[in-house]
N, C-alpha and C positions, 0 to 999 in steps of 0.2 A: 409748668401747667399744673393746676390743682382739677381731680375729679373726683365724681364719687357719684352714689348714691343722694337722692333729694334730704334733705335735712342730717347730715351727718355733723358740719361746719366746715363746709368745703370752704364755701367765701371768706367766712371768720380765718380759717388757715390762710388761705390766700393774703388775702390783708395784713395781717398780723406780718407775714413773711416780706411783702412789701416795705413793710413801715419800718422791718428790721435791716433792708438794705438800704433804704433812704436813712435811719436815724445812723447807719457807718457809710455816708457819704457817696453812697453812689446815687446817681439821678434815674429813678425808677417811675416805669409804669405800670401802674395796676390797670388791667383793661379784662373787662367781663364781657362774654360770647354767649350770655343766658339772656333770651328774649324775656324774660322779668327778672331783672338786677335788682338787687339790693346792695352794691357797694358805698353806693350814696346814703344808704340806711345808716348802715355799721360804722362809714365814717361822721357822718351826722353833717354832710356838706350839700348846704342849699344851692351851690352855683350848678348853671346850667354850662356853663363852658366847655366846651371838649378838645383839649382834655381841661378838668378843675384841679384847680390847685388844693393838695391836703396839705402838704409843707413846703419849707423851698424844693427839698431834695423830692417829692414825692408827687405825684400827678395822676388823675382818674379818668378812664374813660370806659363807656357801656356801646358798643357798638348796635346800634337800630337794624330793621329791616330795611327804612328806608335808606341808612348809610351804605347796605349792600348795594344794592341797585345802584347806588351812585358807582359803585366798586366795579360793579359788572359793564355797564353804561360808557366808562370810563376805556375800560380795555376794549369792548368789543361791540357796544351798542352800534355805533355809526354802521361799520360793516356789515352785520349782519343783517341790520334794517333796509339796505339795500338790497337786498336780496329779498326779502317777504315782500316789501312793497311794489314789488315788480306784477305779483299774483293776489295780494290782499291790499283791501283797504282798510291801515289803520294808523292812526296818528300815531306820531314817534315816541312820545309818553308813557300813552296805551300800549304801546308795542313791549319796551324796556321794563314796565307792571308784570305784563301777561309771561313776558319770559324767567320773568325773575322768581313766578311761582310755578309757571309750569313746568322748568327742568328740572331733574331729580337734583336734589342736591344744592342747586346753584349758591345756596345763601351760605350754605355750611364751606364749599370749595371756598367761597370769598374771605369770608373770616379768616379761614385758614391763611389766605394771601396776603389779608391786610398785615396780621401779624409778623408773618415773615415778613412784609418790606419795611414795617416796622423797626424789626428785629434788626435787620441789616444796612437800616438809614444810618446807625449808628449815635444817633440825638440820646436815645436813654441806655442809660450803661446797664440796668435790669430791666427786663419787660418779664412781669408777671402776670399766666393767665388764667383769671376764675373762668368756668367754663358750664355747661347746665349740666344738670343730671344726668348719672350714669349711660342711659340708653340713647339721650340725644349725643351725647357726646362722642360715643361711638357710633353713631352716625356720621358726626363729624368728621371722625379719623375716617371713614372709611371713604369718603368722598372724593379723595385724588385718584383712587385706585376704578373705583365705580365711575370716574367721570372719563377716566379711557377707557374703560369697558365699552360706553354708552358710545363714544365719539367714532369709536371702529367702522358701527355701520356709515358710520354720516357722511363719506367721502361717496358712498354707493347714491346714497341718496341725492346728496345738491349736484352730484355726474349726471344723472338724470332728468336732472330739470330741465324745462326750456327755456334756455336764457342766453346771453350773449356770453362766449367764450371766454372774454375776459370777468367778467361778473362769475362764472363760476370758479375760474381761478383765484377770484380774490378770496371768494366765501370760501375755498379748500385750503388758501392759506390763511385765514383767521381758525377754521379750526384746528390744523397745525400747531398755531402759536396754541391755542389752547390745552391741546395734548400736551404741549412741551411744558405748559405754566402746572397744569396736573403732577408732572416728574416734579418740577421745580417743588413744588409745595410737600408730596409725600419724602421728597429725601430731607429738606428743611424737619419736615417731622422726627425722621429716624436720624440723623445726624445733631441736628440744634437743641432740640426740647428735651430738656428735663420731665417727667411725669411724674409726679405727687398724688397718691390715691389716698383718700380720706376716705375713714369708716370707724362704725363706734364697735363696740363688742357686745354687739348681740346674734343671735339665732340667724334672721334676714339676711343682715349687711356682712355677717362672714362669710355664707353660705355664696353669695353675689363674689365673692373675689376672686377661686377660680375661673370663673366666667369671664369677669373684666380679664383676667392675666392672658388667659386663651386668645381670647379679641385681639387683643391687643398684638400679643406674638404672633397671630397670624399676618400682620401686617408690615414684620420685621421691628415690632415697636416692643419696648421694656419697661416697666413700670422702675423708675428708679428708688422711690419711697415710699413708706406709707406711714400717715399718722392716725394712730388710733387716738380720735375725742372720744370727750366725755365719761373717762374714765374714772372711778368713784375714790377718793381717796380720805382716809383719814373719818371713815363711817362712823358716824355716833349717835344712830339710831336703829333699833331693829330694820326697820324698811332697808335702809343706807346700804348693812351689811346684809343684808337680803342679796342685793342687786349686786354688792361688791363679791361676794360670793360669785355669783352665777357668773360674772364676768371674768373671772379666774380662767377658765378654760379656755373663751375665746379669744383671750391676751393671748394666751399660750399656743394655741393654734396659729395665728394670724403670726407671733413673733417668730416663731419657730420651722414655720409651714413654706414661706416663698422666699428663704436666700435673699432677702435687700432688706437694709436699716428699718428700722422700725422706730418712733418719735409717741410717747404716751402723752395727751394734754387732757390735762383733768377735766372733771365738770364743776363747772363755776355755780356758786351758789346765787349769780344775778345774772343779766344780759348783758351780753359782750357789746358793748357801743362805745365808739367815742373813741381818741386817742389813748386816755390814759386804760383803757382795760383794754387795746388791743395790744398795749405793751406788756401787760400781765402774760398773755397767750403768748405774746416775742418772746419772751423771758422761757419761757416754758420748750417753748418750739427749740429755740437754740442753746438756751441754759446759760442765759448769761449771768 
């Protein structure tokens, strides 16, 4: 999993990291959890298919809002619609809409689900995952934990309803399963996922990485990497060594500062698109 900060090159890392296990043979997914993706950007692929094909070995996918709802729909819509429509009138469409924005969280839990059964269909030997900005993102992680938070009271609540005995027994065990699929996903976190934090060396984006690390540990989770873009190298202008200068520190801080490998990739004097300069960044990221 790649995070970060909005505009660091989180996605560019991601990709680039993708393309580097597809181009040694393993069959990978690139799959982005940011309701405005650009992997379709960066790789420059017009196909709507999901997942599209980038190479034989390599495959894309941007998961939607509406592919949640199918996600949720799937596990628990039937049941639970059984239960409201006994006291509301709403059609079953409307219903699976209105829950999909109304629960805290619900869109960020499913991602997280889709991944992991992803992860454990076993079809892609990599699944790599770009993921949105810093503060959405930890929303995300914190959604297994806050979705049993949330579920605690709810056995109080459908016990109270007026309803036939067995109808509130089904609804107490759907949210059951659901507790149990919240464990299922937060230990998939702390067990399976790698985490890759992307950030450049400035003032902002260092100062932001205590905070992710805190978040993070509070969750039982580790940041295992971090790569510093946009790094100045090889300055050959006043301005250049201006900026390489001032970035001296916050290499040093950041390399020096949280105990896990550190990955420098320079700043590129054009935009990163396309295969052949996401393998410029391959090269860099892994040093081949």
């Amino acid at each position: 999993m790649f995070c970060g900060k909005g505009g660091v090159g989180k996605t560019t890392s991601a990709a680039a990291t993708a393309l580097h296990y597809a181009m040694n043979g393993d069959k990978t997914l690139i799959i982005s959890t940011d309701f405005t993706p650009s992997l379709r950007d960066i790789f420059e692929i017009d196909s709507l298919e999901k997942p599209a094909r980038v190479t034989d070995n390599l495959f894309l996918d941007e998961i939607s809002y509406d592919a949640v709802k199918v996600l949720w729909d799937r596990k628990f819509g039937p049941q639970v619609y059984d239960l409201f429509s006994t006291f509301v009138d709403i059609d079953y469409q409307d219903f699976v809409g209105y829950v999909a924005t109304m629960l805290p969280g619900i869109r960020d839990e499913f991602m997280v689900d889709y991944i992991r059964e992803i992860s454990e269909s076993g079809e892609y030997q990599r699944v790599v995952w770009d993921t949105a900005p810093a503060g959405q993102t930890l929303g995300l992680l914190r959604m297994p934990s806050m979705m049993n938070h949330h579920l605690k009271p709810a056995f109080k609540i459908y016990s109270s309803l007026k309803s036939t005995h067995n109808l509130k027994r089904s609804v107490l065990g759907v949210i059951k399963d659901w507790e149990q699929l919240s464990e299922k996903d937060m230990a998939f976190l702390r067990q399976e996922v790698q985490f890759n934090l992307v950030t450049i060396a400035e003032a902002l984006a260092v100062r932001q990485l205590r905070d992710i690390f805190d978040e993070f540990g509070s969750y039982g989770l580790g940041i295992n990497h971090i790569v510093i873009n946009q790094v100045i190298e090889d300055a050959d202008s006043p301005f250049l060594r201006r900026k390489a200068q001032l970035q001296q520190k916050y290499l040093a801080e950041v390399e020096n500062g949280y105990g896990t490998g550190c990955t420098r990739v320079p700043l590129f004097p054009y935009e990163i698109k396309g295969l052949e300069r996401l393998k410029e960044v391959e090269r860099k990221l892994f040093g081949s």
